[in-house]
C-alpha positions as CSV (number, residue, x, y, z in Angstrom):
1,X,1.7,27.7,11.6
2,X,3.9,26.8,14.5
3,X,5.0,23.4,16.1
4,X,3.2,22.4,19.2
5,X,4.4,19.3,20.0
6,X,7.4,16.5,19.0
7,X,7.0,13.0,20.2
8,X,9.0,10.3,18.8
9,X,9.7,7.1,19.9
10,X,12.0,4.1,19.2
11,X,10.3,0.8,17.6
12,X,12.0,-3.0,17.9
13,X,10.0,-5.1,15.4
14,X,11.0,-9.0,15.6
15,X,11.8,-10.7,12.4
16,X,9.7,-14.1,11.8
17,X,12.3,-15.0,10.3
18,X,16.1,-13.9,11.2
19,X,18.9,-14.3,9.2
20,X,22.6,-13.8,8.8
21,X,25.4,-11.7,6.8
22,X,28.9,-12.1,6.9
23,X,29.3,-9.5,9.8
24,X,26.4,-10.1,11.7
25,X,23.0,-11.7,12.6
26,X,19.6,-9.9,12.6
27,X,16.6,-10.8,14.8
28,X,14.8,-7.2,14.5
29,X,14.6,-4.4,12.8
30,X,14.6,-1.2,14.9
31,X,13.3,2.3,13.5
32,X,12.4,5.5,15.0
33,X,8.9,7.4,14.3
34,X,8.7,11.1,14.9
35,X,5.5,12.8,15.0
36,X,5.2,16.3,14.8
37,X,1.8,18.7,15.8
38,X,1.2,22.7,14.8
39,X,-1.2,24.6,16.7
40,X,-3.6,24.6,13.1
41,X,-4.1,21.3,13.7
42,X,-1.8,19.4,11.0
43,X,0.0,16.4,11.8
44,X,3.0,15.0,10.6
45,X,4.6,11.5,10.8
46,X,8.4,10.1,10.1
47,X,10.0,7.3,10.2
48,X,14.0,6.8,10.0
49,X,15.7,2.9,10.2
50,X,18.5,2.6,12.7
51,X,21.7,1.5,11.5
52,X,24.5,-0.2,13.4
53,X,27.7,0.6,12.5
């Protein structure tokens, strides 16, 4: 089995509802999805939350 193909791409969600910490205010969430093909076919999915530092 060998990888074919990576495609990943960045998401930006809105929050209905934003809200507020003592360092900063959130309006979306933003994550990063990674999908990953192999020449027998199989395909496989990530997902990883971006943090600001």
């Amino acid at each position: 089995m060998k990888i074919t193909d990576i495609r990943f791409a960045k998401l930006s969600v809105p929050l209905i509802t934003p809200f507020k910490t003592a360092l900063r205010s959130v309006s979306s969430i933003e994550d990063v999805v990674v999908l990953i093909e192999t020449d027998s076919g199989h395909i496989g999915y990530g997902a990883q939350h971006l943090r600001r530092r």
